[in-house]
C-alpha positions in Angstrom: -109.5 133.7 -36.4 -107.0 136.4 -35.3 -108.3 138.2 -31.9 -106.4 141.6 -31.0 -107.0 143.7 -28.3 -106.8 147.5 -28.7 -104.8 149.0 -26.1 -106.8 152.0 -26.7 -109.9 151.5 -26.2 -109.5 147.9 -24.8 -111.9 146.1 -27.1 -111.1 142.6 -28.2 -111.2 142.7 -32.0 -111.3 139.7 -34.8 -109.0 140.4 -37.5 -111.9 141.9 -39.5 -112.1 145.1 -37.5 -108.8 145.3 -38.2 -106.3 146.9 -40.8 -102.6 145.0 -40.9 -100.4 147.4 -41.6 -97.2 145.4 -41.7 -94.0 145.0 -39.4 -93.5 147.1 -36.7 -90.3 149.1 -35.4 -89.4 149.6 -39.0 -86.6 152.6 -39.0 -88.1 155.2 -41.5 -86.0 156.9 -44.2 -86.9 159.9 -46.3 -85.9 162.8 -48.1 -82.5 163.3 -48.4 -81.8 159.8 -47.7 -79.0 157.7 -49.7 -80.6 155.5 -52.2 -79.5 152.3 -50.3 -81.3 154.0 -47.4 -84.2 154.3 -49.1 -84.1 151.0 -51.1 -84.0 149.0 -47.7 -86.9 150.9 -46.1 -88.8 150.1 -49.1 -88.2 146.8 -49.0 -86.7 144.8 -47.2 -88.6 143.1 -44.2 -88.6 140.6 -41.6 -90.8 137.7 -42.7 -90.2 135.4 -40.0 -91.5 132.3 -39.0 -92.2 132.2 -35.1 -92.5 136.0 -32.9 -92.8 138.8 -35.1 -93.7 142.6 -34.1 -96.3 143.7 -36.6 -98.6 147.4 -37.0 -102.4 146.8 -36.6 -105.2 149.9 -37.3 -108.3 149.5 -35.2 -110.7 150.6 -38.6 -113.4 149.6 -36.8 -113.6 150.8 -33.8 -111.2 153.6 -32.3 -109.4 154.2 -35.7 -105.9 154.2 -34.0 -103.0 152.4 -34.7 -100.6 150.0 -32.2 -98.5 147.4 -32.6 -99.3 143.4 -32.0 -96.4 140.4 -31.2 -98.1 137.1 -32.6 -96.5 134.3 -33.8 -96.5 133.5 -37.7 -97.1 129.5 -37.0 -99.6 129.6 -34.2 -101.4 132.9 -34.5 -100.4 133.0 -30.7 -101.2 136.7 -29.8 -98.2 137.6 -26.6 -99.8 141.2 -26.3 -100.8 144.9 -27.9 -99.1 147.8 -27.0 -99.2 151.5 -28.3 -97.4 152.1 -31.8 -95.8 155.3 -30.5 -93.7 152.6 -28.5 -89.9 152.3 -30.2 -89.2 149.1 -28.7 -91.9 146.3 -27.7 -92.5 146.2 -23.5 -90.3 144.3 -20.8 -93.8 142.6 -20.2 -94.0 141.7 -24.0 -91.3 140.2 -24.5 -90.8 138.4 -21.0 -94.2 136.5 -21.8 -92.5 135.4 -25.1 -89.2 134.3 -23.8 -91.2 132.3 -21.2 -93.5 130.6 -23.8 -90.6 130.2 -26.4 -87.2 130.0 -24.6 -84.4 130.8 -27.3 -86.1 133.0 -29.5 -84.8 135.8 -31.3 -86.0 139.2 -33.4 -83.4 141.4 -34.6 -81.2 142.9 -31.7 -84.2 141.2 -29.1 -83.9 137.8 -27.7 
């Protein structure tokens, strides 16, 4: 089972007080966009195996969003952090570079 903490209201969560949302940091296109734009927004999406940066909705409980970094083959949980953050923490990511030295998400390592 998946446990998430809410860094809103700080309450440890299983996955089934909880809405996925999909990936995180995902650059938004909309009207007025080129259709390629558009298209890739859509669709295409990290589906990685190992660190990835994903959007979580506390339905239960608070009712706000915020982002999670997990891993995809251990269901390792590195941290929560607010979703009106554009780039995951130093702390974050320093925690996942110490656990798994050499990995890599888009422009992060």
């Amino acid at each position: 089972m998946l446990i998430l903490e809410c860094p809103y209201c700080g309450v440890k969560a299983e996955e089934t007080e909880l809405h996925a949302g999909g990936e995180a940091h995902i650059k938004r296109f909309g009207p007025g966009s080129s259709d390629d734009d558009f298209e890739t927004y859509l669709f295409q999406r990290e589906n990685p195996m190992g660190v990835h940066f994903e959007r979580w909705r506390h339905v239960n409980g608070c009712g706000k969003w915020f982002h999670a970094a997990r891993s995809t083959t251990t269901l390792e949980v590195f941290g929560t952090y607010s979703a009106q953050t554009l780039a995951p923490p130093s702390d974050i990511t320093d925690k996942i570079t110490a656990r798994l030295p050499g990995w890599s998400w888009r422009d992060l390592s």
